[in-house]
BAFI-3210 file (N, C-alpha, C; in Angstrom, 3 decimals, decimal comma, padded with zeros to 6 digits):
// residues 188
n [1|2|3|4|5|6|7|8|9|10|11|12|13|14|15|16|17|18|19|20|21|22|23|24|25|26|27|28|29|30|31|32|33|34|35|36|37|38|39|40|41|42|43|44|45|46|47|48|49|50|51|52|53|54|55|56|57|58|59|60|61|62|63|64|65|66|67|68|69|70|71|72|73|74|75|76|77|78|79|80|81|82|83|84|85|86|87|88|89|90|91|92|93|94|95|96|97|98|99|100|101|102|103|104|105|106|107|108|109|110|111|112|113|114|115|116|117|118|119|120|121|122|123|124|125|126|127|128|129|130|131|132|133|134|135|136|137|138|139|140|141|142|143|144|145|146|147|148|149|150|151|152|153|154|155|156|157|158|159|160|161|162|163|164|165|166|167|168|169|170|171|172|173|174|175|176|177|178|179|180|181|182|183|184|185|186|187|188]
n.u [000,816|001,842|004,029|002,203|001,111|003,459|004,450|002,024|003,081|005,282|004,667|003,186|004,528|006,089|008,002|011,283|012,526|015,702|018,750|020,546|019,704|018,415|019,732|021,779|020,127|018,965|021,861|021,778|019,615|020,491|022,642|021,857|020,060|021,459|023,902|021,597|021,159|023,626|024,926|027,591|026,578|028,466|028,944|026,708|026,152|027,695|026,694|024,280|024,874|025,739|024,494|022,265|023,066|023,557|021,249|020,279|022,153|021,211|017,941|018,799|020,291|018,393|016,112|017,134|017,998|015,105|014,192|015,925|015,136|012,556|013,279|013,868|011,728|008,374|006,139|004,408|005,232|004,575|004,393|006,749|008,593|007,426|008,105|010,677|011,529|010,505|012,174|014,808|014,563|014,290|016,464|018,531|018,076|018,710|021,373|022,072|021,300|022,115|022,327|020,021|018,700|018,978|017,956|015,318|014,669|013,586|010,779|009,265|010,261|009,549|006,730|007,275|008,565|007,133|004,724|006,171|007,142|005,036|003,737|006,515|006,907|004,140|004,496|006,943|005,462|003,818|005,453|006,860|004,984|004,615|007,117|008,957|010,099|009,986|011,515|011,414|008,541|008,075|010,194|008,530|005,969|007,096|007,796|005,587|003,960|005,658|005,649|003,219|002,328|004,113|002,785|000,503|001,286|002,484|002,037|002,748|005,340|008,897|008,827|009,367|011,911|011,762|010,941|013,444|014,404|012,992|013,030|015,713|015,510|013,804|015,430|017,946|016,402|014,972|016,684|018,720|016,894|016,710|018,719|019,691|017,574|018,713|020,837|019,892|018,279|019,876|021,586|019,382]
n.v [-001,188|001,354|001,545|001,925|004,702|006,474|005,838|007,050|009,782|010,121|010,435|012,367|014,711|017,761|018,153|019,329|022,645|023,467|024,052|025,573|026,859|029,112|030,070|032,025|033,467|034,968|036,016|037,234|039,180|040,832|042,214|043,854|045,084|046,522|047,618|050,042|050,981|051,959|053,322|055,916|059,456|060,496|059,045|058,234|058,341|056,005|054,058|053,765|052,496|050,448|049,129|048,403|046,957|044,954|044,084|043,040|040,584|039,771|038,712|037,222|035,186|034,144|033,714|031,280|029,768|029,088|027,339|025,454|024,807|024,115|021,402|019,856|020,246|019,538|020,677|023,419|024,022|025,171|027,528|028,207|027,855|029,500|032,135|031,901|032,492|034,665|036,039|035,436|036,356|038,981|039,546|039,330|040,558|043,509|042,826|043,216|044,988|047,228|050,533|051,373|049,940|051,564|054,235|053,772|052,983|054,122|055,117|052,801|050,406|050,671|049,600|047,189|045,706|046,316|044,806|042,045|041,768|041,635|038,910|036,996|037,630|035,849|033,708|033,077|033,267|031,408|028,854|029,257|028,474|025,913|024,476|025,798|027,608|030,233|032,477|032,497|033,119|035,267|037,370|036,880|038,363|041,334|041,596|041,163|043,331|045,825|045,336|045,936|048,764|049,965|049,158|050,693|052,953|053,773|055,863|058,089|060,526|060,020|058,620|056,028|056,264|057,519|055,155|053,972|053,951|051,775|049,493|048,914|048,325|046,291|044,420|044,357|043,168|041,209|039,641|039,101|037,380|035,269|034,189|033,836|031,640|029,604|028,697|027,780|025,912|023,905|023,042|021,567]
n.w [000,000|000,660|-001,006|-003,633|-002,979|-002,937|-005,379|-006,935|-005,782|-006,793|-010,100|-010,040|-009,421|-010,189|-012,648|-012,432|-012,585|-014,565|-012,140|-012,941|-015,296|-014,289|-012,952|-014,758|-016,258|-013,854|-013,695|-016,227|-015,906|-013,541|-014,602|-016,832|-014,831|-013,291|-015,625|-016,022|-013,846|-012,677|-014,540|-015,487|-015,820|-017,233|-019,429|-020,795|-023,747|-023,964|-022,496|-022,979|-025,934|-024,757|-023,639|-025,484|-026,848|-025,124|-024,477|-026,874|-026,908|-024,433|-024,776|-026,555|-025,791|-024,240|-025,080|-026,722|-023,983|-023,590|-025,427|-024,981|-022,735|-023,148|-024,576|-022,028|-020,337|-021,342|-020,157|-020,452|-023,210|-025,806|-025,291|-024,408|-026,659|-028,480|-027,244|-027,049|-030,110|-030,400|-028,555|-029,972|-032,415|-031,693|-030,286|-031,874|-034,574|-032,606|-032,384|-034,536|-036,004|-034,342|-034,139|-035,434|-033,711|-031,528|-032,419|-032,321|-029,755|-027,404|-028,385|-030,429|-029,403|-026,410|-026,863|-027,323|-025,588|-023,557|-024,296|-024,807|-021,725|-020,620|-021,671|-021,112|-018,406|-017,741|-018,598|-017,182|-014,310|-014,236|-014,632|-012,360|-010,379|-011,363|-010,514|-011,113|-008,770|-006,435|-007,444|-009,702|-010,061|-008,518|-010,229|-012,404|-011,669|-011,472|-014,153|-015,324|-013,959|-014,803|-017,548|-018,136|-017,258|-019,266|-021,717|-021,027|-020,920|-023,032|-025,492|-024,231|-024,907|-024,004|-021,958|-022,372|-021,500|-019,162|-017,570|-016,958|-014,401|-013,154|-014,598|-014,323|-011,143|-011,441|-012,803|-011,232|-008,568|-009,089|-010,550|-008,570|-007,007|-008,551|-008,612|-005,730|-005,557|-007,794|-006,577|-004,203|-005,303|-006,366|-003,946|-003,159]
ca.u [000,000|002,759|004,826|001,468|000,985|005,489|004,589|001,739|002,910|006,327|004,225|002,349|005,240|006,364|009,317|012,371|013,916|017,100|019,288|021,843|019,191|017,624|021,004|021,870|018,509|019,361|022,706|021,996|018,766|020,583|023,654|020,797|019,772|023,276|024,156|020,643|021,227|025,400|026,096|028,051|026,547|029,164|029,405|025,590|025,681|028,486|025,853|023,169|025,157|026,258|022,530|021,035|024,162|023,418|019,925|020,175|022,535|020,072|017,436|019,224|020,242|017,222|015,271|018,003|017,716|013,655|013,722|016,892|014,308|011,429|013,214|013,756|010,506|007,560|005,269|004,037|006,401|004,094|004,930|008,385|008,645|007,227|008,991|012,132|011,632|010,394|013,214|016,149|014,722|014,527|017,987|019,338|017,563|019,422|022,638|022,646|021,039|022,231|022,251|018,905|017,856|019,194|017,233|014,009|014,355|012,927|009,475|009,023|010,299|008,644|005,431|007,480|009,303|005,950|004,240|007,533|007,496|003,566|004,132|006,985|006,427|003,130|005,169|007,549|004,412|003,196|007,065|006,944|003,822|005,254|008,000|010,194|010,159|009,548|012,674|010,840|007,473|008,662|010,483|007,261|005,026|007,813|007,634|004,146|003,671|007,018|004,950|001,721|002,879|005,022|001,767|-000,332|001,567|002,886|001,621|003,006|007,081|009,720|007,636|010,546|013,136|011,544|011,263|014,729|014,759|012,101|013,834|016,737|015,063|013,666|016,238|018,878|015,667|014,695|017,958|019,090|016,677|016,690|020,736|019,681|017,020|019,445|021,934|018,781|017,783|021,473|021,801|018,576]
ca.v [000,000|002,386|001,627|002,401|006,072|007,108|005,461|008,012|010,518|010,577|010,467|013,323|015,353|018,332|018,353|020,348|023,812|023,600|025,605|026,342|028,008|029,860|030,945|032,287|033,944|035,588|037,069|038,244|040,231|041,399|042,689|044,647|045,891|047,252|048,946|051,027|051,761|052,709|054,055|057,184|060,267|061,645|058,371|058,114|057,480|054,402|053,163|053,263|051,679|049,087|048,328|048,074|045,307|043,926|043,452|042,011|039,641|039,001|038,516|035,718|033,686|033,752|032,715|029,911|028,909|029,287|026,308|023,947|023,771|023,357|019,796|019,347|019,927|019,913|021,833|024,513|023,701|025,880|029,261|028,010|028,193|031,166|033,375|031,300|032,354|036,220|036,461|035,328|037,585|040,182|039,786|038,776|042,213|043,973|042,721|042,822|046,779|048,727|051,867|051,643|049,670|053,222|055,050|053,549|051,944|055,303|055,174|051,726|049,539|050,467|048,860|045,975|045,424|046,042|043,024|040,835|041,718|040,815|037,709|036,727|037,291|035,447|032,290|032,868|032,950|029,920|027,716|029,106|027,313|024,189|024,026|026,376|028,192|031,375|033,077|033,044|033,435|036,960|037,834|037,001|039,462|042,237|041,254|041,099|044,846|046,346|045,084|046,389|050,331|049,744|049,113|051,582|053,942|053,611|056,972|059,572|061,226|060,333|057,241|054,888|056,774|057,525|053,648|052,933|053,147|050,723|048,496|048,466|047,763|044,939|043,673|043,586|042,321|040,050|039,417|038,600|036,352|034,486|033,903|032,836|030,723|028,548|028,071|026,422|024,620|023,202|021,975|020,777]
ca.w [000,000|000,723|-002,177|-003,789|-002,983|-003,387|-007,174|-007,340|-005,825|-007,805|-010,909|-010,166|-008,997|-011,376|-013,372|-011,631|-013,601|-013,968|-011,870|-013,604|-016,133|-013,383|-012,706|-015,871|-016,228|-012,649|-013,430|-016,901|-015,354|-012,746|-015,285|-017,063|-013,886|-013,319|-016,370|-016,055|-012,120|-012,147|-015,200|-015,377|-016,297|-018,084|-020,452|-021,539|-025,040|-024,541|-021,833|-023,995|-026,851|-024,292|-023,009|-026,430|-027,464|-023,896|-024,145|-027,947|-026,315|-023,409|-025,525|-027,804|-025,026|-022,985|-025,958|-026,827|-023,085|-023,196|-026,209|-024,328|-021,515|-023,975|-024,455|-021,148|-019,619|-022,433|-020,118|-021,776|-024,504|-027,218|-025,002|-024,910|-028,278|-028,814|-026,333|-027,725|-030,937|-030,899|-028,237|-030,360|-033,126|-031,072|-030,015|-033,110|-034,860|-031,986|-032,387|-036,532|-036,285|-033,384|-034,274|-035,817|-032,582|-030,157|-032,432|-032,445|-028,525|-026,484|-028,590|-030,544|-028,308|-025,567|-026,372|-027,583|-024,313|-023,031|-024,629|-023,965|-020,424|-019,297|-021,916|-020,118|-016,945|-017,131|-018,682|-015,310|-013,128|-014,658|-014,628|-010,570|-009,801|-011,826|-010,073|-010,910|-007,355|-006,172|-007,818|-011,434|-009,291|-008,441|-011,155|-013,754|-011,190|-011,956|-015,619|-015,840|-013,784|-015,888|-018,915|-018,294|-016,987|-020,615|-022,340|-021,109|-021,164|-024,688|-025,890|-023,659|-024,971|-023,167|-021,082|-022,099|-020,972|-017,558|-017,375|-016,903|-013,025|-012,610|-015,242|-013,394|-010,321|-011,466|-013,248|-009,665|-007,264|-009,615|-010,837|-007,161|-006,359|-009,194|-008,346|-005,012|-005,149|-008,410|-005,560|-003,560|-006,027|-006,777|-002,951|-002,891]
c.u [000,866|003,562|003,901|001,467|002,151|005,048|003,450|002,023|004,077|005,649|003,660|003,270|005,851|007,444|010,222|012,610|015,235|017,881|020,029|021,034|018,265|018,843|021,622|021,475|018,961|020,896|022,939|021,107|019,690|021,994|022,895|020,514|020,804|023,965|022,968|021,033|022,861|025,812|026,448|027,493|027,090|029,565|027,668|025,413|026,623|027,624|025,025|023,577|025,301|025,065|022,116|022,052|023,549|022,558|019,629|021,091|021,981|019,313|017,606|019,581|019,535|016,847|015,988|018,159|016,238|013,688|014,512|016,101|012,985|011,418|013,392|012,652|009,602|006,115|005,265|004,713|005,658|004,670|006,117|009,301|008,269|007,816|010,553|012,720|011,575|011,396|014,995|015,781|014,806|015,917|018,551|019,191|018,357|021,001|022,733|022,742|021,216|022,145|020,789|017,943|018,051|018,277|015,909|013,490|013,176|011,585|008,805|008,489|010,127|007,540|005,849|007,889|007,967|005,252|005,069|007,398|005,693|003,848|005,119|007,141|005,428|003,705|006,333|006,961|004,181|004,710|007,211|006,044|004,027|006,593|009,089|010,751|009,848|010,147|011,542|009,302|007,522|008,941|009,811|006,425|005,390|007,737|006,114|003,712|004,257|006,008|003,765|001,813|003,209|003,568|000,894|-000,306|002,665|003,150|002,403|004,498|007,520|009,421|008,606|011,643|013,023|011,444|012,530|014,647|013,883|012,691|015,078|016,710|014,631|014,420|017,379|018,152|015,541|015,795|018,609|018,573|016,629|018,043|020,642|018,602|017,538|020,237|020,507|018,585|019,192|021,112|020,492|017,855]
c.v [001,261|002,869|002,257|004,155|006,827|006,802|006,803|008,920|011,098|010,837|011,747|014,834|016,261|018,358|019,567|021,247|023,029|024,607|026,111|027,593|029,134|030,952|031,928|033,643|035,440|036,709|038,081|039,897|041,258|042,272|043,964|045,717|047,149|048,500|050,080|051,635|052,825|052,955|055,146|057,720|060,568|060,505|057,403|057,185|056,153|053,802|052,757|052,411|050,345|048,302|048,053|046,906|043,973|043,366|042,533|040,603|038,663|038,404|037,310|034,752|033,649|033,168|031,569|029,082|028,580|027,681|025,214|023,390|023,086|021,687|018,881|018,762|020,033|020,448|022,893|024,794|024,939|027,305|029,205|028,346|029,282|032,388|032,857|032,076|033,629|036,691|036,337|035,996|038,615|040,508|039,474|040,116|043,195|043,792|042,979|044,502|047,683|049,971|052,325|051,549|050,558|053,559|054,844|053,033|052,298|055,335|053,428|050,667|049,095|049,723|047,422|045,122|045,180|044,620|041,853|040,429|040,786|039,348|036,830|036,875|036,713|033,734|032,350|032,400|031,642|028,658|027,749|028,317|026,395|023,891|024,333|027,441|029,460|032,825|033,436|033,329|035,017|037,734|037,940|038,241|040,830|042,593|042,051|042,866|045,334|046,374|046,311|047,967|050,739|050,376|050,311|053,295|054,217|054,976|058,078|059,571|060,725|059,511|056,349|054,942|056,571|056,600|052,829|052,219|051,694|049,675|048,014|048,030|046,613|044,138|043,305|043,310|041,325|039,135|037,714|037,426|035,223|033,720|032,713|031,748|029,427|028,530|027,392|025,236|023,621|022,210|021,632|018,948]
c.w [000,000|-000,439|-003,707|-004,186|-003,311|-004,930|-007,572|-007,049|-006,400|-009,419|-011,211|-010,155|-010,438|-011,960|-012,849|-012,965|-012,906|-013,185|-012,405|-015,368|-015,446|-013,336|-013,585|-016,134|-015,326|-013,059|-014,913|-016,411|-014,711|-013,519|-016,235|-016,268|-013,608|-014,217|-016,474|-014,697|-012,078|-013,525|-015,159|-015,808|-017,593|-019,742|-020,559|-022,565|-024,717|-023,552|-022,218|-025,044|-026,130|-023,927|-024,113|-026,763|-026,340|-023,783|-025,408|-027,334|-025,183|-023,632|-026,322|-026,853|-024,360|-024,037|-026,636|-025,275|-022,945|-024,200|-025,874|-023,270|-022,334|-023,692|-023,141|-020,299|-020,873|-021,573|-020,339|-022,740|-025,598|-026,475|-024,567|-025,977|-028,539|-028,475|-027,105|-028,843|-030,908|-029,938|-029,196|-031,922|-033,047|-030,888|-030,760|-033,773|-033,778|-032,247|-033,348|-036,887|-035,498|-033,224|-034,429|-034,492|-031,494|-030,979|-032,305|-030,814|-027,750|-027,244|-029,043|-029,472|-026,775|-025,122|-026,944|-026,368|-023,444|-022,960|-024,109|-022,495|-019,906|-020,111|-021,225|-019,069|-016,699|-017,332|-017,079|-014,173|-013,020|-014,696|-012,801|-010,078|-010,119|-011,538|-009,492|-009,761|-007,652|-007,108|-008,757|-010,699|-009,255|-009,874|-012,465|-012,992|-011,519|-013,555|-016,202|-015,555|-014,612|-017,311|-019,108|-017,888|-018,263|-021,786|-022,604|-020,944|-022,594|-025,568|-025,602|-024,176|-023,810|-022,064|-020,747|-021,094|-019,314|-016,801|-016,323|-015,657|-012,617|-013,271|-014,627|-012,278|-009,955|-011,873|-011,832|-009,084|-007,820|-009,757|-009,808|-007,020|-007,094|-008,696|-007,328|-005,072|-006,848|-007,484|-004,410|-004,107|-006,504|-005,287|-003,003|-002,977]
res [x|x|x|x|x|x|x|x|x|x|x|x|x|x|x|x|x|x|x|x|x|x|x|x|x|x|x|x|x|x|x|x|x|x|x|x|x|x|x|x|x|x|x|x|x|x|x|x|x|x|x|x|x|x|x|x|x|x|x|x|x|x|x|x|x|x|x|x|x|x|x|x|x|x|x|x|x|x|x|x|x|x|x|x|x|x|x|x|x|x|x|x|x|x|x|x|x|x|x|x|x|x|x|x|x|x|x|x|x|x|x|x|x|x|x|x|x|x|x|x|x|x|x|x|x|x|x|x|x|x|x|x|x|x|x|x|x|x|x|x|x|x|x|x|x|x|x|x|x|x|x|x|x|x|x|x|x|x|x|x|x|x|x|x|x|x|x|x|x|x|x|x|x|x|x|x|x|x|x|x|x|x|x|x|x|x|x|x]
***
């Protein structure tokens, strides 16, 4: 009877994230976070050039880690794929057009980042409740708010810009905890 209920209740049990892609995840955010919070003043434009390289780079390997877990875990494999895919064009389009992608970031890509962010952060929400702990739990609620402020405020000059701090905010809390809770999930 015992051996019973351990057979169902390993069966039922959700598929682990990995940590080491939690981890990842965690210290590019929080590298994001970073160059928006401490960059210098007096060296602007090379911060901005370095954030828009940084985030096409962010961008391409999140969505190349979003489709390695695909095969790992195949829950919700279809919004795996999807985020996979409009992330590593996103960041691929970033890295190929930089210049084009500074000039267009502060209005465009606002309501693109927008969409991205409640989309992914609601796939985060949804990987924390299956398993993937609190870390991406958090860091999708950030996502998902970040997104939706993004969104609806789309319209107004100068919206993006005023963004940053909160972007950066979320990017080192989130960042953070993402960091620590892949060193949980390692010893665990």
């Amino acid at each position: 009877m015992a051996t019973t209920s351990m057979t169902s209740t390993a069966a039922v049990e959700t598929p682990r994230h990995p940590w080491w892609l939690t981890l990842i995840q965690g210290i590019l955010a929080f590298i994001v976070g970073a160059i928006l919070l401490w960059a210098p003043a007096k060296d602007k434009v090379d911060a901005w050039q370095l954030l828009v390289w940084f985030l096409g780079f962010y961008w391409l390997v999140l969505g190349v880690l979003d489709i390695v877990h695909m095969f790992q875990d195949s829950t919700g494999w279809g919004w795996k794929l999807f985020m996979g895919i409009i992330s590593i064009l996103t960041g691929g389009y970033i890295l190929v057009y930089p210049a084009a992608s500074a000039l267009v970031l502060p209005q465009v890509f606002v309501l693109v980042l927008g969409i991205w962010g409640v989309i992914y952060g609601a796939m985060l929400i949804f990987l924390g409740f299956r398993g993937a702990g609190w870390g991406a739990t958090i860091m999708g609620i950030l996502g998902v708010i970040f997104g939706l402020v993004l969104v609806v405020n789309y319209g107004q000059p100068g919206w993006g810009l005023s963004m940053i701090w909160s972007a950066a905010v979320a990017g080192v809390v989130g960042g953070t905890f993402l960091v620590v809770r892949a060193f949980q999930e390692r010893t665990a």
